[in-house]
Wavefront OBJ file of the C-alpha trace (Angstrom):
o trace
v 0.000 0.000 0.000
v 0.520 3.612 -0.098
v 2.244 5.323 2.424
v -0.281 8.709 3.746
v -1.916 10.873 6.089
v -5.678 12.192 6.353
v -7.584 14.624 8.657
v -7.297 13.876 12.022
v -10.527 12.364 12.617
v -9.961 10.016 9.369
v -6.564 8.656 10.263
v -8.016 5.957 12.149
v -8.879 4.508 8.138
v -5.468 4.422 7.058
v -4.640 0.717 6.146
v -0.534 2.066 7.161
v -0.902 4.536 10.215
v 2.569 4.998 10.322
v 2.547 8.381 8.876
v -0.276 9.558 9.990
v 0.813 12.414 12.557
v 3.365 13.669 9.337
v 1.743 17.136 7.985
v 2.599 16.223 4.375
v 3.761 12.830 2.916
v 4.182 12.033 -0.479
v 4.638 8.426 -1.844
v 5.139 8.255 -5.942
v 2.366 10.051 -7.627
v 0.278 10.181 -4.565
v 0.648 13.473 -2.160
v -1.310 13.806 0.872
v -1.328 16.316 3.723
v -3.400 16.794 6.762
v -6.112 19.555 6.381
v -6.371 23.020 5.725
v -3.333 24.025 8.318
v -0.938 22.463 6.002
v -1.985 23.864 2.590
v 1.080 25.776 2.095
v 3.164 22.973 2.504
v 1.067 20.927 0.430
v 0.848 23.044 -2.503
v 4.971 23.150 -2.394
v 4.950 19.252 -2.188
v 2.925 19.274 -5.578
v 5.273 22.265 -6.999
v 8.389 20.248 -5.941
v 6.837 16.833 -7.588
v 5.900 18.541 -10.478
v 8.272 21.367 -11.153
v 11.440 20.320 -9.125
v 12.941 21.575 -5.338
v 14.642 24.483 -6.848
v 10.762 25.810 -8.189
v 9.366 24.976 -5.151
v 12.218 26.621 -2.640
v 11.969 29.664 -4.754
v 8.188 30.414 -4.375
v 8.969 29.395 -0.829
v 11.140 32.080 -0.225
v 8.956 34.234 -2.473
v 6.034 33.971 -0.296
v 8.309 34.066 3.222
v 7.437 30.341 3.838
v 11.369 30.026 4.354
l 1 2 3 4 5 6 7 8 9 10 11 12 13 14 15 16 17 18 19 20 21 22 23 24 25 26 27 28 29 30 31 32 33 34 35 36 37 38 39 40 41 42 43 44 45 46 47 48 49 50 51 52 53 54 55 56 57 58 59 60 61 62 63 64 65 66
């Protein structure tokens, strides 16, 4: 299976709970994070995947996220 995380009051229907406390977790193709507190990082995770970690560390900085 896929390695994820969910809303806190979902995680309990992860088959793997392993990385269910983790804010963002990405596993191939599949990116997950944990709710609307973690948006930000979750929209870089998708960036990074798609566009590369030097895209996504430069909107980072861009938007004061680092």
């Amino acid at each position: 299976g896929k390695k994820a995380t969910a809303f806190p009051a979902m995680c309990n229907k992860l088959s793997d709970p392993s990385e269910a406390e983790s804010r963002v977790v990405v596993d191939g193709k599949l990116i997950t994070s944990r709710g609307p507190g973690t948006s930000i990082e979750f929209a870089l995770a998708i960036v990074e995947k798609l566009l590369g970690r030097e895209k996504a560390l430069e909107i980072a900085k861009a938007m004061l996220v680092v």
